[in-house]
C-alpha positions, 0 to 999 in steps of 0.5 A, spaced: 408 146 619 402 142 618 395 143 617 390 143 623 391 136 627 385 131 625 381 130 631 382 135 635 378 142 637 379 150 636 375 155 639 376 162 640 373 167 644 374 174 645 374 175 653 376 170 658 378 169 666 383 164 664 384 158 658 387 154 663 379 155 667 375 154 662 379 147 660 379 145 667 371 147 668 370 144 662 373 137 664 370 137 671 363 138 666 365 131 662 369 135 656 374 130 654 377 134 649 382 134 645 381 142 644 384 148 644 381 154 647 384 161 646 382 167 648 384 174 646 383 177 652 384 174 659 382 178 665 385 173 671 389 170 667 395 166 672 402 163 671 405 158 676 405 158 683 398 162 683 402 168 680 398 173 677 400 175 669 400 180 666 394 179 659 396 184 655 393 186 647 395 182 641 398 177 645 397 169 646 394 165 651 391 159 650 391 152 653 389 145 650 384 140 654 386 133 653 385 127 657 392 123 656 394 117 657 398 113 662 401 115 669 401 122 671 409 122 670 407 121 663 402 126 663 407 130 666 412 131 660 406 135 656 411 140 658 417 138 653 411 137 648 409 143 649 416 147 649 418 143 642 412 145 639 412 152 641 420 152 638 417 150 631 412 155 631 415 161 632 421 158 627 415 157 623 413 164 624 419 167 625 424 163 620 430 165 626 432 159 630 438 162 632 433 167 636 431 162 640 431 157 646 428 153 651 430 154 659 427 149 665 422 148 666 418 151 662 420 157 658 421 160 652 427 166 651 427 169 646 436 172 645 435 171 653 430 174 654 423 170 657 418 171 651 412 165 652 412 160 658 409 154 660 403 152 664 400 145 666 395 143 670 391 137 671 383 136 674 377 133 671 374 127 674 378 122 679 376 116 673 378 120 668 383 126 670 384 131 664 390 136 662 390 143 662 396 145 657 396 153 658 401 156 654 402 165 653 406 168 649 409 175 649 407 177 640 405 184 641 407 187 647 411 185 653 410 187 661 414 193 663 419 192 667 416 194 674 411 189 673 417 182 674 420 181 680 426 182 682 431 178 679 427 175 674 428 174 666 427 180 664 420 180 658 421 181 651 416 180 646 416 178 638 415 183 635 420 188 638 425 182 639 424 179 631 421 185 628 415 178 626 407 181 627 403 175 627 396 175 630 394 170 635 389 165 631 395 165 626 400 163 631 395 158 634 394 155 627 402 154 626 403 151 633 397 146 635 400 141 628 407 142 631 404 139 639 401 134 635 407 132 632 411 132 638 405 129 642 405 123 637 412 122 637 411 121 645 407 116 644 410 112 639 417 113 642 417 115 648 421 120 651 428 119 649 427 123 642 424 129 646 428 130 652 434 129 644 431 134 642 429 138 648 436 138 650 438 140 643 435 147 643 436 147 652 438 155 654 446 154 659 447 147 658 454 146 660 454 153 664 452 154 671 445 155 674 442 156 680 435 152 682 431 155 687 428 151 692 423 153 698 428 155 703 434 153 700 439 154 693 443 149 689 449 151 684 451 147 680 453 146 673 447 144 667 449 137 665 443 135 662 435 133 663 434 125 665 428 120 663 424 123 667 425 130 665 428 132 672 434 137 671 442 134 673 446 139 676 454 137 677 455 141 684 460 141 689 457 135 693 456 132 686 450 130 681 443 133 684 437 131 681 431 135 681 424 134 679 422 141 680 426 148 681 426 155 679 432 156 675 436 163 675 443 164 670 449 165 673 450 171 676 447 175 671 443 180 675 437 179 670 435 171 670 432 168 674 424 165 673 420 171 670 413 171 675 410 170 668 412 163 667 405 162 663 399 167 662 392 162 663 
């Protein structure tokens, strides 16, 4: 995978509110980064839309503070950077690439089920806005049933999926070269090579979805990711482009987006 990319901070800490917080605290004080913050216990940790998570024993939760360059759309594909680069480290740490998948917009699965997510947050200083890239993921233990919304894509987590202990510095040592390596070939490159790649290791291309919006739900068939990462779905009244949605499978009673998205 790579040895620990060059320039960029590690801090591990036993117990904290949230990674993304102490990030987000860090860059309102000045702090540039880029470092990884991890910690091996949250106590008010927090997915998307304010959704609480579950921060169980064993598992990872980290989030990388950096101040990217360029317009907030850019700073906005982080999310593809940080979906490639957890791909390649639980394919490091698993060797099973058939195990795992990508969904829209910002999770892992794991044979269907939701294993890590994904979770972006930006603040800082007006005249230089950081970025908060919050990732959790399920290596020990997964939440009980009871705790996911109805509906939602049902929890796994590594161990139990791909019968693979790893301790969370040791994930963190496999996927911090990996989102350097897919964060440098953003900037060299663009996005052309990531949304490839992405779309490569997308979960239900092709198939139907449904995206839920406020208020309203869209089918429509998964036809691809655009320039901008925005999801294309070929619906009866024809192709929809949205930049942000919640995403349920077909009809499967499990789908749907899990209230874990990410675990900061």
């Amino acid at each position: 995978m790579g040895d620990w990319p060059e320039g960029v901070g590690r801090e591990v800490f036993a117990r904290l509110d949230s990674t993304n917080a102490e990030a987000l605290r860090r860059a309102a004080a000045g702090a540039r980064g880029p470092v990884w913050l991890l910690a091996l216990e949250q106590t008010a940790a927090r997915g998307r839309r304010g959704r609480p998570w579950a921060s169980l024993p064993g598992n990872f939760a980290a989030s990388l503070l950096m101040r990217p360059p360029g317009s907030p759309a850019l700073a906005a594909l982080r999310s593809f950077v940080a979906a490639l680069g957890l791909h390649d480290a639980l394919l490091a740490a698993t060797g099973r690439a058939e195990l795992f998948a990508l969904k829209w917009p910002n999770d892992v699965l794991l044979a269907g089920r939701k294993l890590a997510g994904i979770l972006l947050e930006t603040g800082g200083r007006p005249e230089a806005p950081a970025l908060a890239i919050g990732i959790g993921v399920n290596l020990a233990a997964a939440p009980a049933a009871a705790e996911v919304e109805p509906g939602a894509t049902e929890p796994v987590d590594l161990l139990s999926g791909a019968g693979v202990s790893i301790a969370p510095e040791a994930f963190l040592d496999l996927l911090a070269p990996a989102v350097a390596h897919w964060e440098r070939r953003l900037m060299q490159e663009g996005f052309a090579p990531l949304r490839a790649a992405w779309l490569a290791r997308a979960a239900r291309l092709g198939e139907t979805v449904t995206a839920r919006l406020p208020g309203r739900e869209i089918g429509g068939r998964f036809e691809t990711i655009d320039e901008s990462g925005a999801l294309v779905l070929v619906t009866p009244q024809g192709r929809v482009s949205l930049p942000a949605a919640e995403i349920q499978f077909g009809h499967d009673p499990s789908a749907g987006e899990a209230p874990h998205a990410a675990r900061h």
